[in-house]
Structure formats: structure tokens, C-alpha cells
N, C-alpha and C positions, 0 to 999 in steps of 0.2 A: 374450498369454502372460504370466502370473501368473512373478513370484519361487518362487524353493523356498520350503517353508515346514518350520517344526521336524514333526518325527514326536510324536506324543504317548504319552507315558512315558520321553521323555528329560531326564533332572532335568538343573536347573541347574549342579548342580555338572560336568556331562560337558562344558559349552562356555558360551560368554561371550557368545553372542546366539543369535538364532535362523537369521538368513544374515548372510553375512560377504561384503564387498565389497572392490575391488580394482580397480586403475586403473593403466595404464604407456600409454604416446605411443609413434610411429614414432620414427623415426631416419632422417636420410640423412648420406653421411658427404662429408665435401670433398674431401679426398684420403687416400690411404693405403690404396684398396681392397687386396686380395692382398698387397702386400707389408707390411700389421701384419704378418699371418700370420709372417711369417721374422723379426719382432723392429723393425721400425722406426717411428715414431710415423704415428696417424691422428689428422685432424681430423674434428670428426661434431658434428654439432649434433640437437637434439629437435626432432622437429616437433609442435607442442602439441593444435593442431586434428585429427589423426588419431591417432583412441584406440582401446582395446582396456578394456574394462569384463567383471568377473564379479563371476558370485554365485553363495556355496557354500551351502546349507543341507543339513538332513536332509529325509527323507520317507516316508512308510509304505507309499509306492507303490513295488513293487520290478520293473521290466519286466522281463518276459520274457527272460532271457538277458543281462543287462546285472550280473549280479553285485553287489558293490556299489557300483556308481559307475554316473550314469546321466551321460550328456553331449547336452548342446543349444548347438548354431552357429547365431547368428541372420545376419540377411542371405543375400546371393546366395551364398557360400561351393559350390565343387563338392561331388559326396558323395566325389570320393575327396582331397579336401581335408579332409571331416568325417573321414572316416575317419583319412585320417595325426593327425590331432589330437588324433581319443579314443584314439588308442593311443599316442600321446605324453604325451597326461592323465593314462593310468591308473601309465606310469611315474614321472610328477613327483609325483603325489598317493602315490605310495609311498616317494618319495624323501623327500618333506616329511615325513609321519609319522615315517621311522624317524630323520630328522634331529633333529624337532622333539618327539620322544619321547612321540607320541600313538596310543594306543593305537586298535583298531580301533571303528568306532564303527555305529549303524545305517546305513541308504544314504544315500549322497549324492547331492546334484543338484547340476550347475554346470553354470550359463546361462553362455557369453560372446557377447558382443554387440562384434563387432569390425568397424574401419571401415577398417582399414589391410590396403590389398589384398595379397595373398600372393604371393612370386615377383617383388617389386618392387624388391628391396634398403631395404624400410622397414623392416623389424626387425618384419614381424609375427609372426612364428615368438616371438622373446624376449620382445615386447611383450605376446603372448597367456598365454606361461609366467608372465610375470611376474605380471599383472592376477591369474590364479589362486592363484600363491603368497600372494600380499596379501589374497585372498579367503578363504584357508585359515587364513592364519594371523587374520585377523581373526573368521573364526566359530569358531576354536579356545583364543582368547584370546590368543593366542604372539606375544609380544614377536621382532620379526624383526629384526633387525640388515642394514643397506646389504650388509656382505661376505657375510653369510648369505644374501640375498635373490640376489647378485650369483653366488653357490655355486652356486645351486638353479636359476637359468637357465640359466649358463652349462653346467653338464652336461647341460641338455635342449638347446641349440645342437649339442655335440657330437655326441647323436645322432642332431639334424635334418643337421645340413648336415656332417658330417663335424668336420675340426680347424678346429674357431671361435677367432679372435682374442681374443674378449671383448668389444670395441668395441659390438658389439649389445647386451648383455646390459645392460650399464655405463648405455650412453645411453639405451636407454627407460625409464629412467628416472633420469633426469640432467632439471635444471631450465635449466640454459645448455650453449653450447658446450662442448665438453671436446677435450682431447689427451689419447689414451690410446696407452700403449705400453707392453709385455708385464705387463699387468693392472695396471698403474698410471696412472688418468684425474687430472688436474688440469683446473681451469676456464681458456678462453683469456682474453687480453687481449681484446676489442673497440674496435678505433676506426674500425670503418666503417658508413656508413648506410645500406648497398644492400640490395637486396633479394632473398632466391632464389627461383628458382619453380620447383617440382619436376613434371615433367610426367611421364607416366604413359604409355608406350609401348604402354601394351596388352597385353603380350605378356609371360609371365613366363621369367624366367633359372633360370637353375638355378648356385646359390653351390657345391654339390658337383662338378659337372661341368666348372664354370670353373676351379673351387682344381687339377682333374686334370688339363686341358689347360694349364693354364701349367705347373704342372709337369712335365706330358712336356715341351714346348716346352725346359727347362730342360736337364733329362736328353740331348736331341738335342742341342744348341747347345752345344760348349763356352766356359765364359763368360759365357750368357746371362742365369745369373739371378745374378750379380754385376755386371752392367750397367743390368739392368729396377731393382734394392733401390739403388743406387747413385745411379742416375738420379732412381726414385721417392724419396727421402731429401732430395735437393737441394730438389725441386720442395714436399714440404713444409714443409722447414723455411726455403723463400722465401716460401709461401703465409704459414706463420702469424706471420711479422715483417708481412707487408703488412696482415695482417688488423689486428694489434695498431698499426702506425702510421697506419693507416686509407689506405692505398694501394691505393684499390680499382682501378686500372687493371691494378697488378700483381699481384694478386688473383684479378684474372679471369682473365688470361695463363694466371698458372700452372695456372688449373683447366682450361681446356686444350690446355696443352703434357699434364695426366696424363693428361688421353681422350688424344690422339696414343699418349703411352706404352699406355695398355691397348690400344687398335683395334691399334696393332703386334704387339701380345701375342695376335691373336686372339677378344679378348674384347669386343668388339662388333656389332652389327647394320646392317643398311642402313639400317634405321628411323630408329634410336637415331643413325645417323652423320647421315642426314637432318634431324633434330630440331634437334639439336648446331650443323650449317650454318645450321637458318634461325633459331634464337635469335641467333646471330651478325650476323647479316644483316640481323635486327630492331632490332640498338641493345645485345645485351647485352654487357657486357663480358667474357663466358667462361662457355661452357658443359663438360659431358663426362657422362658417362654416370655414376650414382651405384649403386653395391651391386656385387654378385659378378660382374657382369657376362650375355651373353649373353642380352642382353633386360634385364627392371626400365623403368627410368627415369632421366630427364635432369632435371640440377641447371646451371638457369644463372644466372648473378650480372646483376642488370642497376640502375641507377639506379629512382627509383621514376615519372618521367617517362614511360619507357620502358618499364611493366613491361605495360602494355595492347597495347601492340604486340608485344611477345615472346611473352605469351603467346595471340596471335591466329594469330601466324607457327607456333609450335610444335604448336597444333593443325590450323592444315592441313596440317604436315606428319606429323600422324598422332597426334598426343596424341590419349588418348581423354577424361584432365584433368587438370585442374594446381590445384595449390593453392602458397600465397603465405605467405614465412616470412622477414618481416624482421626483422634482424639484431638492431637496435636493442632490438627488444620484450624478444627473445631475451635478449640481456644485461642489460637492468634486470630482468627477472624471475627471474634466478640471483642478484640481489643479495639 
């Protein structure tokens, strides 16, 4: 499969190349799933190695009922994955124009070639929005600003998954950890060496479905969801002192004492509780379930010793795979 390529008779002065490229990473977050939502801080780190790449050019090929925007998903992607996608595209590519004060132009083509499986809690939803916005704005010439860029996601979050935090948008592309809380991310301290390895359940959650059952959960309970924000608060703001003084025992704890708090809540699986068990049982120092819950994937903290046998253990219990994101890398390359 060929890049788009310009149409011919579109003078230079209409755009600033011929395709425009565009790059944003996963995300998994440490703690803080559901409850940023109500205003309390998440931790979230980038995962570097799972990207999400596009390319936007013109072209004088105009398919058959495709208007003007044509959309290509490369990879396994389902079609009604393709589908939610290009009609997520054709919102953000209109959003960006009328942002970005670009007039309408011949058709487009945009290739995304993304690697970060969907339904995971990796942030490929923001990841893919993003990669395009950068791809837009780079064959349009347009100078994008972080908050601009961070705009333009975050209103495609809301109408993938409902009321989005931010945290996704913020982090794929973010270079280190961050703490983010009601749309203000700073970078963490780091002083630990461990390692996390993100395994892959197989099985995708659904972040709209979960954000509704807690909150009925909430509604039923009097009480409940000033005990889960209350609860979840403590356990982050001990996570990120231990991270910052490199206390990876209590680290791991707290990541999960939060699975406890969410599988209480509802929001996890037998897989995922499975996974959680034998990462522990392997040597990690703390696993839990990472993203909206109801399926995704398991985030567990282990030494780097141990990181062969956790993730050996996790896949017999059902990983389908896991990929490896230590800490250390992480924070020198936000410097």
C-alpha cells in the first residue's frame, strides 16, 4: 500500500507538503481509573513501543461514495472497528478545519497504521485521533499548539466513550509519566527501577459501559461513591509519594489494594482477576487491571529479575501478550 499522494493542480500555495504525518503512543494509567472522572488525580504513563502512525495527503481518486475523505485502517482492525473510526474521522477532520480555519480542499486520503489494540484501556481511541490531527496539521502547514492538539482529542473522547477525563488525550502524547487532574497534567517525580508489563486479556471492555455501571452502583448505594473517590484518593496520592521516593514495595501494594477497589466496584473479569493472581504468584510486586475496566488489560509492577517469570505466569493465565515499560527509560526520556 503506497502513501496518498498530492492531486495535480493543487498549487503550493493550498498546503505545505504533499502528505502530512503524525505519530501519538498508548497510554496505561497506574491508578485513578473512573474516579479522575469526579475530579481526583490519575497517574498514567506512555507506553512508547505501541504507536499509532498517519498520513494525510490529496488525491484525484475520489471512491465511490466516500465524499470527500477516503479512510484506510491498516492491520487486523475489525470492519465494524473500521467503521466507528471513519465516522469518528470525518468528525475530527471537520472539527480541525473549522478550528484550524482551512478552507475545503480536493479529497483526502488518510492511511492510519495503528498498533495499539482497541478496547484495551491503551488510549487507542486518542492515540489514533491524535496521530491524524498531527497528520492534518502537518500537510496543512498549521502550526498546532499542545492545548489545541489536546482540544481536538479530547472532543473526539467524548464522543467515543462518553464523559472522558482527559487523561487519555493528555498522555498519548506526553513523553514521561504525568499526574493529571481536572485537565491539568504535570510530570511525576521518578525514583524507582521496576518494571511494568502490560498484558493483554484478549478481551475488550467497553470504558462507556463501565463509567454507567459505577455510576448506577452509585445511585443504588447511599454513600458509595464518596467511599470508592475517598478510598480511591488515598491509594493515589500513597502510590505517587512511593513512586517519587522509589518505594517500590509500596507501590505495588497500592496498585492492588486499586484492582480490590475496582473488582468491588464491579469492574472486572475472571480473566483479568486470574491474570492479577498469577502476576503475583510470579514475584510481582502489584498488579490490577489498567483502563475503564470490564476486560482491557493487566498492569503489573515487578523487579526486573522477575520480569520473565511474570510475564510467563500471565500468559498462562490467559495473556494473549504483553509488552514491557520500564520506569527508568520512561523518565530519562521526559528529561
Amino acid at each position: 500500500m503506497t502513501l496518498p499522494t498530492s492531486v495535480q493542480g493543487v498549487s503550493e500555495n493550498h498546503r505545505a507538503r504533499s502528505v502530512g504525518i503524525g505519530r501519538a503512543h498508548a497510554k496505561a494509567i497506574l491508578l485513578g481509573e473512573h474516579a479522575v472522572v469526579y475530579g481526583t488525580p490519575a497517574l498514567a504513563l506512555p507506553i512508547p513501543q505501541l504507536t499509532a502512525t498517519a498520513s494525510a495527503g490529496w488525491s484525484s481518486h475520489v471512491p465511490d461514495g466516500q465524499g470527500d475523505l477516503s479512510f484506510t485502517m491498516t492491520g487486523s482492525a475489525s470492519r465494524a472497528v473500521v467503521t466507528q473510526a471513519s465516522e469518528g474521522l470525518r468528525r475530527l477532520t471537520t472539527a480541525f478545519r473549522t478550528r484550524m480555519g482551512v478552507a475545503d480542499r480536493p479529497h483526502l486520503d488518510v492511511i492510519l497504521d495503528g498498533a495499539i489494540p482497541p478496547g484495551r484501556g491503551l488510549g487507542s481511541s486518542a492515540a489514533n485521533s491524535r496521530a491524524i490531527i498531527l497528520a492534518l496539521a502537518d500537510l496543512f502547514g498549521r502550526e498546532l499548539t499542545d492545548g489545541t492538539a489536546f482540544e481536538l482529542v479530547q472532543a473526539a473522547e467524548n464522543v467515543t466513550h462518553g464523559r472522558a477525563s482527559g487523561v487519555d488525550a493528555m498522555t498519548v502524547g506526553a513523553a514521561g509519566p504525568l499526574r493529571f487532574q481536572a485537565g491539568v497534567a504535570t510530570e511525576l517525580s521518578i525514583g524507582c527501577d521496576g518494571l511494568f508489563i502490560i498484558a493483554d486479556s484478549g478481551t475488550a471492555g467497553s470504558t462507556r459501559e463501565a463509567v454507567e455501571l459505577l455510576r448506577a452502583g452509585f445511585v443504588r448505594e447511599s454513600g458509595a461513591e464518596e467511599r470508592f473517590l475517598r478510598r480511591a484518593t488515598e491509594l493515589i496520592e500513597e502510590a505517587e509519594q512511593a513512586l517519587a521516593e522509589g518505594a517500590e514495595k509500596e507501590l505495588g501494594a497500592r496498585l492492588t489494594d486499586y484492582h480490590e477497589l475496582l473488582r468491588a466496584a464491579g469492574l472486572s473479569t475472571d480473566r483479568i482477576d486470574a491474570m492479577v493472581a498469577a502476576a503475583l504468584r510470579a514475584g510481582s510486586l502489584g498488579a490490577k487491571i489498567t483502563g475503564g475496566g470490564l476486560g482491557g488489560c493487566v498492569l503489573a509492577m515487578t523487579q526486573p529479575e522477575h520480569a520473565r517469570q511474570v510475564a510467563a505466569q500471565l500468559h498462562e493465565a490467559g495473556a494473549v501478550q504483553t509488552w514491557v515499560v520500564p520506569l527508568r527509560r520512561l523518565a530519562a526520556h521526559a528529561l
